[in-house]
PDB file of N, CA, C, O and CB in Angstrom:
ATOM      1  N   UNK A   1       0.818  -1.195   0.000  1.00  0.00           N
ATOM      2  CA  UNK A   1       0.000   0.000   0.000  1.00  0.00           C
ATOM      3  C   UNK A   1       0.866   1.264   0.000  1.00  0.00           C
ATOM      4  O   UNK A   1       0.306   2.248  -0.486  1.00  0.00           O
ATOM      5  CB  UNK A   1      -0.933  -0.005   1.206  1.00  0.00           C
ATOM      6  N   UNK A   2       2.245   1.458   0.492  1.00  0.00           N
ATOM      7  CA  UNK A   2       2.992   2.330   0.603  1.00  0.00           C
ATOM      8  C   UNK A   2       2.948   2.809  -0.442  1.00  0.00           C
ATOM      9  O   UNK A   2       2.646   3.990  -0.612  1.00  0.00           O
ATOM     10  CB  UNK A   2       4.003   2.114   0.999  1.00  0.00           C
ATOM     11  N   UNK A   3       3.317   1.784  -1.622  1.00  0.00           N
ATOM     12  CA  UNK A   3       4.425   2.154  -3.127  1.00  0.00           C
ATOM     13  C   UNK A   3       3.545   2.582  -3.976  1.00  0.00           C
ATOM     14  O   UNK A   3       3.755   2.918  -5.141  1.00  0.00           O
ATOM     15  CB  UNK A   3       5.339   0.813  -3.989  1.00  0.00           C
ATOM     16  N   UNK A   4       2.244   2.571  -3.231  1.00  0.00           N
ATOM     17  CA  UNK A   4       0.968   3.139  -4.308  1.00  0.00           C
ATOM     18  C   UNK A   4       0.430   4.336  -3.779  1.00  0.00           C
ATOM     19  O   UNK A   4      -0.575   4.724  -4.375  1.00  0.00           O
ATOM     20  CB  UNK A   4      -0.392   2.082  -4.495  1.00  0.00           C
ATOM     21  N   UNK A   5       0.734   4.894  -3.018  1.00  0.00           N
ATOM     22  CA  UNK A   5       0.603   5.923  -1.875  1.00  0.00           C
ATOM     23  C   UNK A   5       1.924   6.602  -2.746  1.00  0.00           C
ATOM     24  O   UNK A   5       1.400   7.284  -3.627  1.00  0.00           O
ATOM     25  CB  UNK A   5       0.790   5.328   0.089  1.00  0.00           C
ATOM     26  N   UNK A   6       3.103   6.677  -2.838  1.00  0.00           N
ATOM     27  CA  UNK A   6       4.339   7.341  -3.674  1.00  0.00           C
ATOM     28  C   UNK A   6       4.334   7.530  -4.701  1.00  0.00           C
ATOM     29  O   UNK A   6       4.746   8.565  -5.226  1.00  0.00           O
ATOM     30  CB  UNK A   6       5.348   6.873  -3.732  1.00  0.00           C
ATOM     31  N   UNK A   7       3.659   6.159  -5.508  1.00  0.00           N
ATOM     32  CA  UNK A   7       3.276   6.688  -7.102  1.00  0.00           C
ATOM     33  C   UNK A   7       2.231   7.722  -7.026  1.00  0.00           C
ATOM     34  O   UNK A   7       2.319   8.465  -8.003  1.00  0.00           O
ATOM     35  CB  UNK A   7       2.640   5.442  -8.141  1.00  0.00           C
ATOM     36  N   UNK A   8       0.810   8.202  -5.843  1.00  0.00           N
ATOM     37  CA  UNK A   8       0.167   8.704  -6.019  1.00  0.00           C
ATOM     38  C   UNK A   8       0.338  10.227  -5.955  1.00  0.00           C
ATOM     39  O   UNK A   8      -0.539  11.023  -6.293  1.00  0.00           O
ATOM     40  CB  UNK A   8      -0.466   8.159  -5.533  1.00  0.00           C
ATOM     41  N   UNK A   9       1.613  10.573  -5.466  1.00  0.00           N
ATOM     42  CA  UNK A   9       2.094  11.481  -4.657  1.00  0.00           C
ATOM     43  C   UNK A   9       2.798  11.837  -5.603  1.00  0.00           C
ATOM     44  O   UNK A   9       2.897  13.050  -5.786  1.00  0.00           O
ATOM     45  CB  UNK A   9       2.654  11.207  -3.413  1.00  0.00           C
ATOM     46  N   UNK A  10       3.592  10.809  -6.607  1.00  0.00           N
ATOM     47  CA  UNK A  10       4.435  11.508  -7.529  1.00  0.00           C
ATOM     48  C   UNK A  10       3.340  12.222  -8.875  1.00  0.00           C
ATOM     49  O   UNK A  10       3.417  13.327  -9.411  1.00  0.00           O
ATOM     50  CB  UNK A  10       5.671  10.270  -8.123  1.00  0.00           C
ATOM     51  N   UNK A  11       2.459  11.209  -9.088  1.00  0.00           N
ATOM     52  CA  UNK A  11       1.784  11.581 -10.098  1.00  0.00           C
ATOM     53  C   UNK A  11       1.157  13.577 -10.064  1.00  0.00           C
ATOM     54  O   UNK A  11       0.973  14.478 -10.882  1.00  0.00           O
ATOM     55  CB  UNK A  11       0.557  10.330 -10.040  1.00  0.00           C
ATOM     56  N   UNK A  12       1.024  13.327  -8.306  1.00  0.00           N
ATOM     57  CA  UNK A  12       0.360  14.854  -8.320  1.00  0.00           C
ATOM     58  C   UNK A  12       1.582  16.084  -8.062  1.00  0.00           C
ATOM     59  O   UNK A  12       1.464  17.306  -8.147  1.00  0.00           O
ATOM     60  CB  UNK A  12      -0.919  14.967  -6.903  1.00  0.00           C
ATOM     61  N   UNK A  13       2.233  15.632  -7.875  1.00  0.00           N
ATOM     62  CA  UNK A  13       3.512  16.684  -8.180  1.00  0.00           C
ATOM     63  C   UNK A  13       3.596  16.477  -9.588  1.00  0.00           C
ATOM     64  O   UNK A  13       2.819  17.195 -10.218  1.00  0.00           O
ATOM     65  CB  UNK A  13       5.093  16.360  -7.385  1.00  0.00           C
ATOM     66  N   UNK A  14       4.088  15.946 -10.064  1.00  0.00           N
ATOM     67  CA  UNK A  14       3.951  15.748 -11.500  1.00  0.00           C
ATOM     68  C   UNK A  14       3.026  16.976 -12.260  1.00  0.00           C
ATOM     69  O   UNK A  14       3.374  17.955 -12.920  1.00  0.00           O
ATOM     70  CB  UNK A  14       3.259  14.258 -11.701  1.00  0.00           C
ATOM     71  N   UNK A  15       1.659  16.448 -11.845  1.00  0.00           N
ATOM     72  CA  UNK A  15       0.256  17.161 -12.510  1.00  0.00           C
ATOM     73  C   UNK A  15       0.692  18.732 -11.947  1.00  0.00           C
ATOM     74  O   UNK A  15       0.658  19.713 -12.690  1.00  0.00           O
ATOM     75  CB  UNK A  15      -1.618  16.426 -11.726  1.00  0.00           C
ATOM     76  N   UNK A  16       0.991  18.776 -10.908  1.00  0.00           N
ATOM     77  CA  UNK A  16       0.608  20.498 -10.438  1.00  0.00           C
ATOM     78  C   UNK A  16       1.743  20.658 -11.512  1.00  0.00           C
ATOM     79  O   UNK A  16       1.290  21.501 -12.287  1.00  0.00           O
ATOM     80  CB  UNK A  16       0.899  21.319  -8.416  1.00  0.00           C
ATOM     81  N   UNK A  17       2.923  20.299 -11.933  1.00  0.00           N
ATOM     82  CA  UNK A  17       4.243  21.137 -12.353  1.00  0.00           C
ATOM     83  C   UNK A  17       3.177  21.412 -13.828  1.00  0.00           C
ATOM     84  O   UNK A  17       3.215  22.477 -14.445  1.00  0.00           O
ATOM     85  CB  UNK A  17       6.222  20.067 -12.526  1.00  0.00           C
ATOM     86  N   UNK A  18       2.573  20.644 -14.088  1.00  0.00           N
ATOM     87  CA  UNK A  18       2.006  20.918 -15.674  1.00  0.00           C
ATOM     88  C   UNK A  18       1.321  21.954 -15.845  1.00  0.00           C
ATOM     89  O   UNK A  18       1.339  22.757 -16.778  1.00  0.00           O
ATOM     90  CB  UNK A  18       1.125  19.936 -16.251  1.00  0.00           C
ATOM     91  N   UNK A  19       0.245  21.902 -14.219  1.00  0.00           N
ATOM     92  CA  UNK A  19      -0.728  23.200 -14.433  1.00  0.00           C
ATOM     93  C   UNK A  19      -0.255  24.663 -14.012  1.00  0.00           C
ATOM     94  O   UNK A  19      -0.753  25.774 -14.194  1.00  0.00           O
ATOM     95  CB  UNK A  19      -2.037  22.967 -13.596  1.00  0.00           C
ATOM     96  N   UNK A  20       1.130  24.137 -13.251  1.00  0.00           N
ATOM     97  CA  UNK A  20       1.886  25.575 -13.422  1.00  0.00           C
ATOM     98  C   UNK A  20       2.650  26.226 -14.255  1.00  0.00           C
ATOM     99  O   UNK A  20       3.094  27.373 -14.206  1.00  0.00           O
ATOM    100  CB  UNK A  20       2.536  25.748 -12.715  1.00  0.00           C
ATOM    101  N   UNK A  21       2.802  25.118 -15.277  1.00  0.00           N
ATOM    102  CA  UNK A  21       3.607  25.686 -16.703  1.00  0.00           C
ATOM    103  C   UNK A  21       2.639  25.899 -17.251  1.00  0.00           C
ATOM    104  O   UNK A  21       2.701  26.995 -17.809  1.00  0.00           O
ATOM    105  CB  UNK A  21       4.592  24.832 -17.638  1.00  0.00           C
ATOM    106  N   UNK A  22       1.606  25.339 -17.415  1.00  0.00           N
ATOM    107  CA  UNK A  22       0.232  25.979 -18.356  1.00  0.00           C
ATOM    108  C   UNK A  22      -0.514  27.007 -17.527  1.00  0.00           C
ATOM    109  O   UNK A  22      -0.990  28.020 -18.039  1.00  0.00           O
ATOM    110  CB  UNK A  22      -1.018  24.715 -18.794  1.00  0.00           C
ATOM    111  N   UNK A  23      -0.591  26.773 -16.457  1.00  0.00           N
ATOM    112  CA  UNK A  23      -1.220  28.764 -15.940  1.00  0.00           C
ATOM    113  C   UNK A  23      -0.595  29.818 -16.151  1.00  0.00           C
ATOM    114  O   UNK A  23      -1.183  30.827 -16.539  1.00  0.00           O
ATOM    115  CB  UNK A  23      -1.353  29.215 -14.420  1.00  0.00           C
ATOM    116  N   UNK A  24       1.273  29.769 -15.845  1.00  0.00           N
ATOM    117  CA  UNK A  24       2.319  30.754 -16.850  1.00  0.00           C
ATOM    118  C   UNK A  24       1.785  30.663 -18.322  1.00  0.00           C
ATOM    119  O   UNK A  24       1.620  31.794 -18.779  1.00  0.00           O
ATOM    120  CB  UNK A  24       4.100  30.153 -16.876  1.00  0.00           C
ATOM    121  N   UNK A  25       1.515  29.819 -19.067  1.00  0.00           N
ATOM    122  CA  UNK A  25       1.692  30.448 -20.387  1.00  0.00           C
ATOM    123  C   UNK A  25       0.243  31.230 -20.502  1.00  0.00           C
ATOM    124  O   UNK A  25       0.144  32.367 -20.964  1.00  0.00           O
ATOM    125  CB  UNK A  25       2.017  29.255 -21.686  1.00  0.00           C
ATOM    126  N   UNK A  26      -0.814  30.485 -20.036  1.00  0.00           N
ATOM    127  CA  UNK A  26      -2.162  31.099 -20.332  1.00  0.00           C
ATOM    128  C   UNK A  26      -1.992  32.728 -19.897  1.00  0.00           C
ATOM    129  O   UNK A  26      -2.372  33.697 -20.554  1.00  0.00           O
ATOM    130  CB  UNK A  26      -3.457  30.255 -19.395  1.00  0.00           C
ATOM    131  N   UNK A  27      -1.374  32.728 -18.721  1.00  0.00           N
ATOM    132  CA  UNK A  27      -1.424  34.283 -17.658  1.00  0.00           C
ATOM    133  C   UNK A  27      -0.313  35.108 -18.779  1.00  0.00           C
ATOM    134  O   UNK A  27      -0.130  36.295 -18.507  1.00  0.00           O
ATOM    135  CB  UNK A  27      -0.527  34.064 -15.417  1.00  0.00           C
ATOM    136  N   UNK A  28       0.249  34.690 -19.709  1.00  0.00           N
ATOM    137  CA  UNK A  28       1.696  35.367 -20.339  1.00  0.00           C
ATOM    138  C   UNK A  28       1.106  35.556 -21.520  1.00  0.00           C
ATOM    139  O   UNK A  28       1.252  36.653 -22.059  1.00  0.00           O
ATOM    140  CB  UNK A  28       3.235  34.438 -20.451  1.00  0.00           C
ATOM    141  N   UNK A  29       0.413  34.655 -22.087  1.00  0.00           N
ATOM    142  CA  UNK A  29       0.386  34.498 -23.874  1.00  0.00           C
ATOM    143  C   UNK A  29      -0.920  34.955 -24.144  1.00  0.00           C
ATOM    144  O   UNK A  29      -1.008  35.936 -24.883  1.00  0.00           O
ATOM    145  CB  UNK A  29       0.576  32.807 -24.618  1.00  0.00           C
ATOM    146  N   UNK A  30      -1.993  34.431 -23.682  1.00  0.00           N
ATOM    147  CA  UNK A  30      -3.762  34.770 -23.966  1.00  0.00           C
ATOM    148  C   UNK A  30      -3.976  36.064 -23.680  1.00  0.00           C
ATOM    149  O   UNK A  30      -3.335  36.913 -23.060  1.00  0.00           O
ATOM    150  CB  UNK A  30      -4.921  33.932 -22.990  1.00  0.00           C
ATOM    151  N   UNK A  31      -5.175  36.051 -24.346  1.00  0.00           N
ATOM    152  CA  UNK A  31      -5.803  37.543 -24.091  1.00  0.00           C
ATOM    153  C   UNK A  31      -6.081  37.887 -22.652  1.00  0.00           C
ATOM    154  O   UNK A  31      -5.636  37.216 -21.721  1.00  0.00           O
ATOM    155  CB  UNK A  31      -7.209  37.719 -24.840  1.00  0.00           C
ATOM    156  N   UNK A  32      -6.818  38.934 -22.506  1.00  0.00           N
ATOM    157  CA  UNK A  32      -6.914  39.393 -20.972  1.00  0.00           C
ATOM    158  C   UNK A  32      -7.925  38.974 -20.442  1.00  0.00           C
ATOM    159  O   UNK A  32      -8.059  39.161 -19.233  1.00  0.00           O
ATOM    160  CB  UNK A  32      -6.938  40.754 -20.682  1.00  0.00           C
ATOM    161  N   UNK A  33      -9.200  38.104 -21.379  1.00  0.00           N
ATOM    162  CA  UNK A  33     -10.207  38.020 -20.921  1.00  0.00           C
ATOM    163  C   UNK A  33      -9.904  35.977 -20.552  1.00  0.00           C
ATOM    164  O   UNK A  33     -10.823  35.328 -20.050  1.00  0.00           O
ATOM    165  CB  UNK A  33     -11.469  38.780 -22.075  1.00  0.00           C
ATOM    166  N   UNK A  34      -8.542  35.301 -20.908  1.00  0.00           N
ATOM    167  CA  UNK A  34      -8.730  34.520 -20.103  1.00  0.00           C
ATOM    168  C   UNK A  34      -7.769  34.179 -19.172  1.00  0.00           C
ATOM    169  O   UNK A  34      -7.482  33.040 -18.803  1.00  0.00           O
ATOM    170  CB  UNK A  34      -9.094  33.707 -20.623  1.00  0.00           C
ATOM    171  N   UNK A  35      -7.179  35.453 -18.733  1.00  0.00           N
ATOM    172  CA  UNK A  35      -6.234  35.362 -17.685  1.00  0.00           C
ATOM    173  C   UNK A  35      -6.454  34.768 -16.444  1.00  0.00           C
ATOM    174  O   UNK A  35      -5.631  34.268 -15.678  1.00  0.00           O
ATOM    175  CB  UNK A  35      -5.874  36.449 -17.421  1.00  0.00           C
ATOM    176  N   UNK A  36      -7.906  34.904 -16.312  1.00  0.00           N
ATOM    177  CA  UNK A  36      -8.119  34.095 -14.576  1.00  0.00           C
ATOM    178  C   UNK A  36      -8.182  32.546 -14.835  1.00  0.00           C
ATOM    179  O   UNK A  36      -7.871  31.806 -13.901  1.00  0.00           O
ATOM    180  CB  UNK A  36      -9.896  34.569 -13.614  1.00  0.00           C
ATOM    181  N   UNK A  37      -8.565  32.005 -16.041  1.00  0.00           N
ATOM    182  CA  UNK A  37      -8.149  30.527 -16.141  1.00  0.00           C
ATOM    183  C   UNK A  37      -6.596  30.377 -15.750  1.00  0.00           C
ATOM    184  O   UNK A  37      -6.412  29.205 -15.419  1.00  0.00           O
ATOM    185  CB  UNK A  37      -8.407  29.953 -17.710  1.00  0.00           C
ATOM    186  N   UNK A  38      -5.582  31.021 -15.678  1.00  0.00           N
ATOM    187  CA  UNK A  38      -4.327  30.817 -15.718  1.00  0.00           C
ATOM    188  C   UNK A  38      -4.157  31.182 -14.191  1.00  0.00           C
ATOM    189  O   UNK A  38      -3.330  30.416 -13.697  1.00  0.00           O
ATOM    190  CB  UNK A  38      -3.533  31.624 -16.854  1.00  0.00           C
ATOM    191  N   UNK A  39      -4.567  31.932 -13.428  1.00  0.00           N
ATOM    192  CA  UNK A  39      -4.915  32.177 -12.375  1.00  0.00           C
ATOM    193  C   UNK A  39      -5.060  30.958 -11.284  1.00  0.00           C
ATOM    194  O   UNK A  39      -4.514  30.761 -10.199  1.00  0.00           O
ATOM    195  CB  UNK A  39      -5.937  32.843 -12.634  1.00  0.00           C
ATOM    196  N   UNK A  40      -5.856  30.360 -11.903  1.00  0.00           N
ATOM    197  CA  UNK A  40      -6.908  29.581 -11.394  1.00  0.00           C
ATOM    198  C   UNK A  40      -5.724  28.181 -11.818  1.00  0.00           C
ATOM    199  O   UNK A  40      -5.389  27.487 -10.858  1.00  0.00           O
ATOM    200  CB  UNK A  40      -8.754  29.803 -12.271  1.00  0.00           C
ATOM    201  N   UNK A  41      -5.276  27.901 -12.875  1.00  0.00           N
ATOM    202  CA  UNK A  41      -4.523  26.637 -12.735  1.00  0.00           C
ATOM    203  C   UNK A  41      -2.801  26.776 -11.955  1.00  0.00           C
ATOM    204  O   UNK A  41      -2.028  25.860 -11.674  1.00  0.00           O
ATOM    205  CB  UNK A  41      -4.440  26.046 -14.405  1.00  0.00           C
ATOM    206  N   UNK A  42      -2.628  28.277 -11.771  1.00  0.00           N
ATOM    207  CA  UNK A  42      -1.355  28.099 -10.691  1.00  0.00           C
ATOM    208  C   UNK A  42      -2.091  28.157  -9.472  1.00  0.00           C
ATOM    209  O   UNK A  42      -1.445  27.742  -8.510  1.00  0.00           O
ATOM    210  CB  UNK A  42      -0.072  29.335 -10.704  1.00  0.00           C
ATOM    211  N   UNK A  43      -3.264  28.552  -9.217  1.00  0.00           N
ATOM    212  CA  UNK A  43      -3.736  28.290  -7.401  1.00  0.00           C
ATOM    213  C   UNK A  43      -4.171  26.837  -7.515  1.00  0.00           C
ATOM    214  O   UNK A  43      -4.225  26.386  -6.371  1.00  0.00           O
ATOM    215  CB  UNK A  43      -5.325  29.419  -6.643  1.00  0.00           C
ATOM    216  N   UNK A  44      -4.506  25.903  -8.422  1.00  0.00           N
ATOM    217  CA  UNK A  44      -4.888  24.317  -8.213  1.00  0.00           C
ATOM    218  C   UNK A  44      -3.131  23.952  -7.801  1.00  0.00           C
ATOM    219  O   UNK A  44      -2.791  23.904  -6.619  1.00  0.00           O
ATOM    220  CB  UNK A  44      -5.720  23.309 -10.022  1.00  0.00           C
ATOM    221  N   UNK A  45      -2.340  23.766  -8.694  1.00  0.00           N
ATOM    222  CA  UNK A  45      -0.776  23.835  -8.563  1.00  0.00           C
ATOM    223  C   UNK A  45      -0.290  23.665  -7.202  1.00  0.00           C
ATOM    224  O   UNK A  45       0.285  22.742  -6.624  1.00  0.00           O
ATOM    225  CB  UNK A  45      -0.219  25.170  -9.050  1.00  0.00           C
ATOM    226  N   UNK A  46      -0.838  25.257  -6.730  1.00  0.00           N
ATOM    227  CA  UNK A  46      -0.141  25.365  -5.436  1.00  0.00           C
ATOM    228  C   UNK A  46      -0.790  24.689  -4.202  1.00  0.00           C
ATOM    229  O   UNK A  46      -0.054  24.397  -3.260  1.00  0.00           O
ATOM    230  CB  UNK A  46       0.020  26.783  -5.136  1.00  0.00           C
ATOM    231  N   UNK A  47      -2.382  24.366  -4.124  1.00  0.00           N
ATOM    232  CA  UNK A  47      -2.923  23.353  -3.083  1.00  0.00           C
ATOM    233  C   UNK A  47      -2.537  21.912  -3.659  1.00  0.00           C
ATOM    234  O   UNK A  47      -3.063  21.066  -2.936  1.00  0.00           O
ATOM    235  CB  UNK A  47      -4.654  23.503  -2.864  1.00  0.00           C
ATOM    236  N   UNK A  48      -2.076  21.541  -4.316  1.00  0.00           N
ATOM    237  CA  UNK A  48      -1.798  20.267  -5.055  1.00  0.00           C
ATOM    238  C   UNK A  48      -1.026  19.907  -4.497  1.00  0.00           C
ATOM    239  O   UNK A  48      -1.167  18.841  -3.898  1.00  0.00           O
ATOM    240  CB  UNK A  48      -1.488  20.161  -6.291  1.00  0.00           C
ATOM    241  N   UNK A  49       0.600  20.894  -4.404  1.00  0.00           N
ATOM    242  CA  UNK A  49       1.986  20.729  -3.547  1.00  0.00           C
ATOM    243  C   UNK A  49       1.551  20.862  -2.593  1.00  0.00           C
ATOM    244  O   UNK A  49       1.452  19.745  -2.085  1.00  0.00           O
ATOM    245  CB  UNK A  49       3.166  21.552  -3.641  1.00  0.00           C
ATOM    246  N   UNK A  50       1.232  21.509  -2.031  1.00  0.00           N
ATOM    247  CA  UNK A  50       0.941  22.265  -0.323  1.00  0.00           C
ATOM    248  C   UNK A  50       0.113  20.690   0.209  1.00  0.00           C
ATOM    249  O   UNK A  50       0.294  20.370   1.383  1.00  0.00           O
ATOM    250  CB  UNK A  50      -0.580  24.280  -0.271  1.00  0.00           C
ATOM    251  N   UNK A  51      -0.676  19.857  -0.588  1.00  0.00           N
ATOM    252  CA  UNK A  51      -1.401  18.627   0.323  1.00  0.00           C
ATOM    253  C   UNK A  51      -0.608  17.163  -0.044  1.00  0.00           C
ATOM    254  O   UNK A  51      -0.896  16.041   0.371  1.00  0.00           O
ATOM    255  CB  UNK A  51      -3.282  18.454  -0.149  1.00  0.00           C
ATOM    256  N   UNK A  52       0.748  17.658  -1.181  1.00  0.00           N
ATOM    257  CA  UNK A  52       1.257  16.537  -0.549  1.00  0.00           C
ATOM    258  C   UNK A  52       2.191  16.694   0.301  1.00  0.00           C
ATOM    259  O   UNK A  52       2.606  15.663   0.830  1.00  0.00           O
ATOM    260  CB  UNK A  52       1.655  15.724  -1.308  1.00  0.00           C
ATOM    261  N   UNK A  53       2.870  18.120   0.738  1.00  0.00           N
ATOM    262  CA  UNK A  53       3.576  18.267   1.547  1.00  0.00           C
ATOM    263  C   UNK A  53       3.304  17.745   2.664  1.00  0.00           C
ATOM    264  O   UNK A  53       4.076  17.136   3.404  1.00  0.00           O
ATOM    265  CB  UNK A  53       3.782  19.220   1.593  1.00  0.00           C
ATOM    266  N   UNK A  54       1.897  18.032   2.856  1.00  0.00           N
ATOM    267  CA  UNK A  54       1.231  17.889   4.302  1.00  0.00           C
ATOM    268  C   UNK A  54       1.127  15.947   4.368  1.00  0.00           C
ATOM    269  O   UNK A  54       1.332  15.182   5.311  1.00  0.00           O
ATOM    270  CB  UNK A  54      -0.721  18.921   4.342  1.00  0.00           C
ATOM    271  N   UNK A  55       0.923  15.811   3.641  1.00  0.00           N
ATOM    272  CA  UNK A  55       1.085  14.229   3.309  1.00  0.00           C
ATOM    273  C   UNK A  55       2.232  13.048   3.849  1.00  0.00           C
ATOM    274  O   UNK A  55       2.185  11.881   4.238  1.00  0.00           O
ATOM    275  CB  UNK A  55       1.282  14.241   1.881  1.00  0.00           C
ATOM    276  N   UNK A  56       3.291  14.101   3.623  1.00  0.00           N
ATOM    277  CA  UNK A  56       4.510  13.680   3.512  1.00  0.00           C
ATOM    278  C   UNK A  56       5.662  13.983   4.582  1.00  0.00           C
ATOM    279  O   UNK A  56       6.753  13.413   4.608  1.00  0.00           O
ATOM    280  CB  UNK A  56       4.823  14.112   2.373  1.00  0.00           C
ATOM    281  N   UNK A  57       5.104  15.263   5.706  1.00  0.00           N
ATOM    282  CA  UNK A  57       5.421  15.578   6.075  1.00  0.00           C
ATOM    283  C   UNK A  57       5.215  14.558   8.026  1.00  0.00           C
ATOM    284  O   UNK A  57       4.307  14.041   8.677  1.00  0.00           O
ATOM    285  CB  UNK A  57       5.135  16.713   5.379  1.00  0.00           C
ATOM    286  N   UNK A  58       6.400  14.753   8.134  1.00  0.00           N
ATOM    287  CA  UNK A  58       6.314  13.776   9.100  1.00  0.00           C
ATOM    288  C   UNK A  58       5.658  14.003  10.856  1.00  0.00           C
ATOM    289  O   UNK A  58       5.530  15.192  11.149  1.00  0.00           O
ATOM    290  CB  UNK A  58       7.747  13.381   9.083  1.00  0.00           C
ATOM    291  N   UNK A  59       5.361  13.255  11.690  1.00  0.00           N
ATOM    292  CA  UNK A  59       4.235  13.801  12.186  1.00  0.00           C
ATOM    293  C   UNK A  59       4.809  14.391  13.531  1.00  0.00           C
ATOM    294  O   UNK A  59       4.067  14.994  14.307  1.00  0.00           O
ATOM    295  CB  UNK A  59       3.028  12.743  12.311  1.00  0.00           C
TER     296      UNK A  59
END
């Protein structure tokens, strides 16, 4: 159960790094009217890290 608990943990670090390279480009490259989508996928990003920290973090 551990090693599936680590893959699960990697997968979502993984995912946030994506939605924080794609909320930079959306917030950098798109128009102004869809800047809060880009907004909105670096704040998923950052509770993504922040709950596996808490995850991982020892007690």
């Amino acid at each position: 159960m551990e090693i599936l608990l680590k893959i699960a943990l990697s997968v979502a670090v993984i995912g946030a790094f994506a939605l924080l390279v794609g909320g930079a480009y959306i917030l950098l490259r798109r128009p102004r009217a869809e800047r809060k989508k880009g907004l909105l996928m670096i704040a998923v990003a950052v509770v993504t890290v922040t709950n596996v920290w808490l995850l991982t973090a020892p007690v």
